[in-house]
C-alpha positions in Angstrom: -1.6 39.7 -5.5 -1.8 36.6 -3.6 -1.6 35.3 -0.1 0.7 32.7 -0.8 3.0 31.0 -4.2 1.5 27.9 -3.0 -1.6 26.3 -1.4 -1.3 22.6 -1.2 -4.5 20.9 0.1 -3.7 17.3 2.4 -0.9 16.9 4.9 -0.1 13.4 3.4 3.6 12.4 2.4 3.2 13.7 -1.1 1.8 17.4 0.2 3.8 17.4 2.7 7.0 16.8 0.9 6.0 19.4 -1.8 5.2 22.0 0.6 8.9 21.8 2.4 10.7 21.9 -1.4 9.0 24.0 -2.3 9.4 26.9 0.3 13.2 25.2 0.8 13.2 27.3 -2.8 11.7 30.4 -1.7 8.1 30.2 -2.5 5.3 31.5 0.3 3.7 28.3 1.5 0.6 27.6 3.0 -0.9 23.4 3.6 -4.6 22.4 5.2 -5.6 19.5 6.9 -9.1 18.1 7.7 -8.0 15.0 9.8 -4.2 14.5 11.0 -1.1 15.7 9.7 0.9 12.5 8.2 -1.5 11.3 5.7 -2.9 7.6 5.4 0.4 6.0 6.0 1.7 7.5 8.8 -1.8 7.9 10.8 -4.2 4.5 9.5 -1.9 2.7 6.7 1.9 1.9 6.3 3.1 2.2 9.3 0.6 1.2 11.9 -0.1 -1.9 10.0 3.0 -3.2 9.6 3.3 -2.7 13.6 0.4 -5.0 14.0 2.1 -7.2 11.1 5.2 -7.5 13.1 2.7 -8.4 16.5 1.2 -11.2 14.7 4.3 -12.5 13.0 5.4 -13.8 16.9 3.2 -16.3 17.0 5.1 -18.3 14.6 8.6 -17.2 15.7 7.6 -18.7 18.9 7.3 -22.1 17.1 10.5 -21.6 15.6 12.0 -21.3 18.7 11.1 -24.4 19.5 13.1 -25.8 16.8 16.7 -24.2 18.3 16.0 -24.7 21.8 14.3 -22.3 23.1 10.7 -23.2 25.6 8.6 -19.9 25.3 4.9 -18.7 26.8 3.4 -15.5 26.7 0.2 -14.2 26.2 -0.9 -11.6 23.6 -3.2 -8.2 25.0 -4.8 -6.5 21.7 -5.5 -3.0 24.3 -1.2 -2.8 24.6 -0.5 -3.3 21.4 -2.8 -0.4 20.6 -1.8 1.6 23.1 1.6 1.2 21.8 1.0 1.5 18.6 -1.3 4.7 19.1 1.9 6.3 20.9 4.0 5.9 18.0 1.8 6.9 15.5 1.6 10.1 17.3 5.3 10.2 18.1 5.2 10.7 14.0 2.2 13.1 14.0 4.4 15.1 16.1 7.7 14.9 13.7 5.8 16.1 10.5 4.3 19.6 12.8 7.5 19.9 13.4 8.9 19.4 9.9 6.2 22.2 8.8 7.2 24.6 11.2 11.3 24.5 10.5 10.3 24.8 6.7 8.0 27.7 7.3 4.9 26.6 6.3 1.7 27.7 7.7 -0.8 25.0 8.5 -4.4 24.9 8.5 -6.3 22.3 10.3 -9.1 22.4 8.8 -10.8 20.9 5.6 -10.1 23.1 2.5 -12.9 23.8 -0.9 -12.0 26.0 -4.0 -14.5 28.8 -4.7 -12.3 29.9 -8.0 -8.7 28.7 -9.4 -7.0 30.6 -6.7 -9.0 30.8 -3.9 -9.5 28.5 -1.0 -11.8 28.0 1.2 -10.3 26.9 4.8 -12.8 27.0 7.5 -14.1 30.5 8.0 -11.3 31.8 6.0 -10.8 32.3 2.4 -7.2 32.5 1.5 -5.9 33.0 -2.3 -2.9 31.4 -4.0 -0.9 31.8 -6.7 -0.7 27.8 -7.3 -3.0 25.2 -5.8 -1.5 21.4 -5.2 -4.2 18.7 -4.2 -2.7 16.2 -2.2 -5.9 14.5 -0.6 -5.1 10.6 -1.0 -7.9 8.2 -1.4 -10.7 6.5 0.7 -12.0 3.4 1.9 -14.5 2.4 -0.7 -17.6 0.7 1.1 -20.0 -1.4 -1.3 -23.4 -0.2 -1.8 -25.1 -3.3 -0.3 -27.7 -3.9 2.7 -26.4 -3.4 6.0 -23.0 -2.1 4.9 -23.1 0.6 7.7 -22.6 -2.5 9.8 -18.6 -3.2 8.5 -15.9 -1.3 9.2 -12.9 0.3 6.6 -9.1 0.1 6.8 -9.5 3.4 8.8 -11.3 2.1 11.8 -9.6 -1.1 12.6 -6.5 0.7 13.9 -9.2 1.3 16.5 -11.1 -1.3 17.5 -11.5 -1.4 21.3 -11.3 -5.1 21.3 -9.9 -8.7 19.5 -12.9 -10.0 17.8 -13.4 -12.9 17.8 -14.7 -14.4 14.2 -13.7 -11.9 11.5 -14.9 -11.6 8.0 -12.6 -9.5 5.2 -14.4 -8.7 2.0 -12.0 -8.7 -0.9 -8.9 -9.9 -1.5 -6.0 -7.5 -2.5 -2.8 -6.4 -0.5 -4.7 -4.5 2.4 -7.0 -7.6 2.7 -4.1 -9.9 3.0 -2.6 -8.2 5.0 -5.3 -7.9 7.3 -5.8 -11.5 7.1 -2.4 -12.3 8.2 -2.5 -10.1 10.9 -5.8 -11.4 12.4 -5.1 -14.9 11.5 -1.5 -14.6 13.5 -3.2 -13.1 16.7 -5.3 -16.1 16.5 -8.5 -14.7 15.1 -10.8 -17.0 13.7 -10.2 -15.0 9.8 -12.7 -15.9 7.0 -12.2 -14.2 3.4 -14.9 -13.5 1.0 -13.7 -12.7 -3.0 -15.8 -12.4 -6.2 -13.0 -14.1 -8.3 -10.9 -17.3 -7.3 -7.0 -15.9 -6.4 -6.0 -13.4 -4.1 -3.8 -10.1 -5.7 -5.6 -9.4 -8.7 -2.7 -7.7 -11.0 0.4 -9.5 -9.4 1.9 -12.6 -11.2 0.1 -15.7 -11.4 2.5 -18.0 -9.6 3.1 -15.2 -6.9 -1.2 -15.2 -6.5 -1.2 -19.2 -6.1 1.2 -19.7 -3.8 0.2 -17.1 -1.5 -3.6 -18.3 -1.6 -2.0 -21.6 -0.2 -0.5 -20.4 1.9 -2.4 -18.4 3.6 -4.9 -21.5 3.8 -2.4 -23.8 5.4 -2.4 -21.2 8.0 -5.9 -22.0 8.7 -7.5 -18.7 7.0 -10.4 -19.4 5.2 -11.7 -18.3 1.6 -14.7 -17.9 0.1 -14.2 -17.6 -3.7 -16.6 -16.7 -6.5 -19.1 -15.0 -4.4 -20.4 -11.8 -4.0 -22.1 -10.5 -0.4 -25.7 -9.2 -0.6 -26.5 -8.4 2.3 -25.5 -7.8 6.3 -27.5 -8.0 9.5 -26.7 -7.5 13.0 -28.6 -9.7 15.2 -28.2 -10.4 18.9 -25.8 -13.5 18.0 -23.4 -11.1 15.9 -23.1 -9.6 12.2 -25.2 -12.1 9.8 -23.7 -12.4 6.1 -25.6 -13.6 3.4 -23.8 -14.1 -0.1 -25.0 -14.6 -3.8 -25.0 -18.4 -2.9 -27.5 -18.2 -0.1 -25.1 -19.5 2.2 -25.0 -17.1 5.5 -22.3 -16.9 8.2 -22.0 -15.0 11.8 -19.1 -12.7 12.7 -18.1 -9.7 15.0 -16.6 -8.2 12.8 -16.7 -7.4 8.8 -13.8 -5.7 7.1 -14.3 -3.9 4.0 -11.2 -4.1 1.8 -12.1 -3.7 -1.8 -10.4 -1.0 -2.6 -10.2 2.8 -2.2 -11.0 5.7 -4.5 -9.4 9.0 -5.2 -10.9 11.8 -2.1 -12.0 14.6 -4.5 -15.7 14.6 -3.5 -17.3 17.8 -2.5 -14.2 19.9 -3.1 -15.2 22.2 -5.8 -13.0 20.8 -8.3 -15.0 20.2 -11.5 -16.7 23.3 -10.6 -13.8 25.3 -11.5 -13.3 23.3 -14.6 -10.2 20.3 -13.0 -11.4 17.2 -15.3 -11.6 14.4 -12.8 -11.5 10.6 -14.2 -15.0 8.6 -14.1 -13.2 7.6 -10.1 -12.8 10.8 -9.1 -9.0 10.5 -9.8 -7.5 14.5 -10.5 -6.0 13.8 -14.0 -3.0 15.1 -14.7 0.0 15.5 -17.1 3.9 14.1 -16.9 4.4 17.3 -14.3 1.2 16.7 -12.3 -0.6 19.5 -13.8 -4.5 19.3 -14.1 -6.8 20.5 -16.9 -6.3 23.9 -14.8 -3.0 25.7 -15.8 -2.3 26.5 -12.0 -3.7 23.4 -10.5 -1.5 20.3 -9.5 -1.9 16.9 -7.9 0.1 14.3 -6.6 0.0 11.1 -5.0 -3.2 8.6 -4.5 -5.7 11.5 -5.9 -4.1 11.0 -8.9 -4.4 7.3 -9.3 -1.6 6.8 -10.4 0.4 4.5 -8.3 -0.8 4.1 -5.0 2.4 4.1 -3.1 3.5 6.5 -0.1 7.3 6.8 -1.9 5.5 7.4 -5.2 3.4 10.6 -3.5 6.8 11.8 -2.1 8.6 11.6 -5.6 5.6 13.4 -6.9 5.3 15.7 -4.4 9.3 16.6 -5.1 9.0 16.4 -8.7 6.5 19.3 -9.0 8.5 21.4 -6.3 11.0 21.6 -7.8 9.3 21.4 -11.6 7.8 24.8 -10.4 10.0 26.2 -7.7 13.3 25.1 -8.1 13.9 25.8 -11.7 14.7 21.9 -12.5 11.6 20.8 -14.7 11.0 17.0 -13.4 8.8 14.2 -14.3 8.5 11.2 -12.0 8.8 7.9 -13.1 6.3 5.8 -12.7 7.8 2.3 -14.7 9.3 -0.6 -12.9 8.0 0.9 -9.1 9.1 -1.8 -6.6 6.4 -2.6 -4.4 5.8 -5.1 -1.2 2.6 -6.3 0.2 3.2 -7.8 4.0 0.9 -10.5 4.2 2.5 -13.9 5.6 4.3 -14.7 4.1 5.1 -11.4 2.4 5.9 -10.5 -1.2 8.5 -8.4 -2.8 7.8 -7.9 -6.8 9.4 -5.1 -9.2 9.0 -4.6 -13.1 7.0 -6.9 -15.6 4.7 -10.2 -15.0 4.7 -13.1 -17.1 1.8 -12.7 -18.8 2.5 -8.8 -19.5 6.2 -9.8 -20.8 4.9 -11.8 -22.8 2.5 -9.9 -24.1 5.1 -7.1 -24.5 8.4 -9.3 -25.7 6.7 -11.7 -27.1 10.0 -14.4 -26.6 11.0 -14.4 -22.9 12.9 -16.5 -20.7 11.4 -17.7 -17.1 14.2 -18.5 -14.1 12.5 -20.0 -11.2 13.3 -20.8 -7.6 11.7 -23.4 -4.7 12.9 -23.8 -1.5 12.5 -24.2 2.5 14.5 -21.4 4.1 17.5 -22.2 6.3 15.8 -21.2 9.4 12.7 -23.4 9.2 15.0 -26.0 8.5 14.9 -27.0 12.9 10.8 -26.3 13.2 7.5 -27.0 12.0 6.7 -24.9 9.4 6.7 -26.0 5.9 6.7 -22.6 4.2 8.7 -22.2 0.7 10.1 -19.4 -0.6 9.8 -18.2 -4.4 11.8 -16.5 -6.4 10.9 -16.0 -10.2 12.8 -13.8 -13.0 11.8 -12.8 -16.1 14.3 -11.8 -19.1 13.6 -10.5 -22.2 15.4 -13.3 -24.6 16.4 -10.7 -27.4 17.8 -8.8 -24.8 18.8 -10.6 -22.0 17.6 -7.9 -19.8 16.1 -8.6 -16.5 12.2 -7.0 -16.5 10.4 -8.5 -14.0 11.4 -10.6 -10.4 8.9 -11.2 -8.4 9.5 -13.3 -4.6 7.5 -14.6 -2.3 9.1 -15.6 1.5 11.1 -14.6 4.2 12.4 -11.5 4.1 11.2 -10.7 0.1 10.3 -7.3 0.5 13.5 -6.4 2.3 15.3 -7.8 -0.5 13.4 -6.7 -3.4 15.0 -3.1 -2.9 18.1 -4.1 -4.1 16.7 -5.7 -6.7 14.9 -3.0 -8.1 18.2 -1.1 -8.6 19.2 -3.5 -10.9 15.9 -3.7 -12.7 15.5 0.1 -13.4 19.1 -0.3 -14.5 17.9 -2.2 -17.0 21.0 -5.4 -15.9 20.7 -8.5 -17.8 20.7 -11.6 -17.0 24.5 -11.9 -17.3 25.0 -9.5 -14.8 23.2 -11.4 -12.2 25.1 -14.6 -13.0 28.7 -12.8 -13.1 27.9 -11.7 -9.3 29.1 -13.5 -6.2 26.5 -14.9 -4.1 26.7 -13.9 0.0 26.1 -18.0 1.4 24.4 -18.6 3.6 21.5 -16.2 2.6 18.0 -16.4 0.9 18.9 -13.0 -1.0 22.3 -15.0 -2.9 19.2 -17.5 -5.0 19.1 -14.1 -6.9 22.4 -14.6 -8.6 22.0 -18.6 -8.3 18.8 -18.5 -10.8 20.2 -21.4 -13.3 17.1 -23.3 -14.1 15.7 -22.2 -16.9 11.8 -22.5 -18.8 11.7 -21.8 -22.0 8.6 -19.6 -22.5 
């Protein structure tokens, strides 16, 4: 009756990854998409950015050098990194055609519309299935102010043909940050403008302190408390006034205040798919929408905005629906990592939410300069903060922020969605000398 079992719509990591399960068990698969195959991490998010995070991060391991020895000089060219970076990112582009192909999938490059429950509408062609999966991600959200044609998004400064000079970032969550470090650390003069007063809205407080310091001892600046009204481009550069009055000049402005699900103009609620007030698909434990045959995974969702939380997703419903295994991802204690400088690593619970939650909880804290600053300059401490449940003793939040904390938050989230307790941290022997062994070492203890 149909042209294919399954349509999904967005070549993303959570599409992608359905699309190969599913026809791995049998089904007739078919996957559009409108822009590049590989989704927003591959081609303008994870991946890409933390290249340019690693470019920037030299800077500083220069100085360190210093410290053991070493006399280095270089100079930094923004048009190779690009270039480098461009050659990768389609090194990867290539992989995922390829992955398609040896899994039998017919793609469409083009953007895709429903007309009805089971038809698509891909370019010229309108092509029926027996199940639809919309896997579309989100978008750069751009503010509805004055001039805002004049900034950029997330998606074009992967692109930009030159280092600016004096940069301006408008908000302050992880892809701002991020941004921020990697500007600041190619020696960017970085200015940061936020309606509240802490960077990482959501994460734990002590996490969202130390980092704002941080990042200001580097030399980035913030503007806190404000909100921007209005932008101009004048012969002298991009003119920003804010709720203040105050105005500033910069090359370039950075819109980083957050993205929304990409359902627009797709001829979802049409066919009855109840969408949230964002435009987020809304769906049940199995990524089913208010349409019996109609799915969704990944950012569109709004769930967790995470590339391995689309791929779970993605897998979860291929095999919920093709492989005869009915599975519901897991979306409590997600691990996540946001690789600003320096970087954070965090998994479960906050204070303020374990408390809220447990009521009684116990707070283990750690301070310290790591071992290799110890022969340079920089001053930077590393964090480490673990919160237990004290009717429990279970472990159900650690959060870290330092050298090498989202490497070593992996781990750590094993043990969290484990549900370990404390105990089993303490009984385990640390690996000296390492940052990762002040995990097992937590012995100072707040009563909360």
């Amino acid at each position: 009756m149909f042209d294919y079992d399954l349509f999904v719509i967005g070549a993303g990591s959570g599409g992608v990854r359905a699309a190969r399960i599913a026809s791995e068990n049998g089904a007739k698969v078919a996957i559009a998409e409108e822009y590049r195959v590989g989704g927003t991490c591959v081609i303008r998010g994870c991946i890409p950015k933390k290249l340019l995070v690693y470019a920037s991060q030299f800077a500083e391991e220069f100085e360190d050098a210093v410290g053991f020895g070493w006399t280095v000089k270089g100079a930094f060219d923004w048009a190779t990194l690009i270039k480098n970076k461009d050659a990768e990112i389609d090194r990867l582009n290539g992989l995922y055609f390829k992955t398609l192909a040896a899994n039998n999938v017919k793609l469409f490059e083009a953007r895709a519309t429903l007309k009805d429950k089971n038809t698509v509408q891909v370019g010229d062609h309108e092509i029926t299935a027996k199940t639809i999966l919309v896997a579309t991600g989100a978008a750069p959200y751009i503010p509805d102010i004055p001039g805002a044609e004049h900034a950029i998004s997330s998606n074009e400064v992967f692109h930009l043909k030159e280092l600016p000079k004096r940069l301006l970032i408008i908000g302050a969550g992880y892809i701002s940050v991020e941004f921020a470090g990697i500007f600041n650390g190619l020696g960017v003069e970085t200015t940061v403008a936020y309606r509240k007063n802490l960077v990482l809205r959501g994460f734990d407080e002590d996490l969202r302190a130390r980092l704002t310091a941080a990042m200001q001892a580097r030399g980035i600046r913030f503007f806190f408390n404000i909100i921007l009204e209005k932008i101009e481009k004048t012969k002298d550069g991009l003119k920003v006034t804010d709720s203040n009055g105050d105005q500033g000049i910069y090359d370039v402005i950075l819109c980083a205040v957050g993205r929304l699900p990409n359902t627009a103009g797709m001829g979802l609620e049409e066919i009855g798919v109840k969408l949230a007030e964002n435009g987020a698909v809304e769906v049940d434990e199995y990524s089913r929408s208010s349409v019996d045959n109609i799915f969704a995974v990944g950012d569109v969702t709004d769930r967790i905005a995470l590339t391995p939380v689309a791929i779970r997703e993605g897998h979860a419903f291929a095999l919920t629906e093709y492989g005869g295994v009915p599975t519901s991802p897991e979306h409590d204690n997600v691990a996540s990592a946001v690789f600003s400088q320096p970087p954070i690593g965090t998994v479960g619970l906050t204070e303020t939410e374990a408390k809220e939650k447990f009521g009684k909880i116990d707070v283990y804290t750690s301070d310290f300069r790591p071992l290799k600053l110890t022969l340079g300059q920089r001053q930077d401490k590393t964090f480490i903060k673990m919160i237990v449940d004290q009717k429990t003793n279970i472990v159900v939040g650690v959060h870290m922020l330092g050298t090498d904390a989202t490497e070593i938050i992996q781990g750590v989230a094993i043990a969290v969605k484990s549900g370990l307790t404390k105990d089993a941290f303490d009984i385990t022997m640390a690996i000296h000398p390492t940052t990762a062994e002040e995990m097992v070492l937590l012995k100072q203890k707040q009563d909360n």
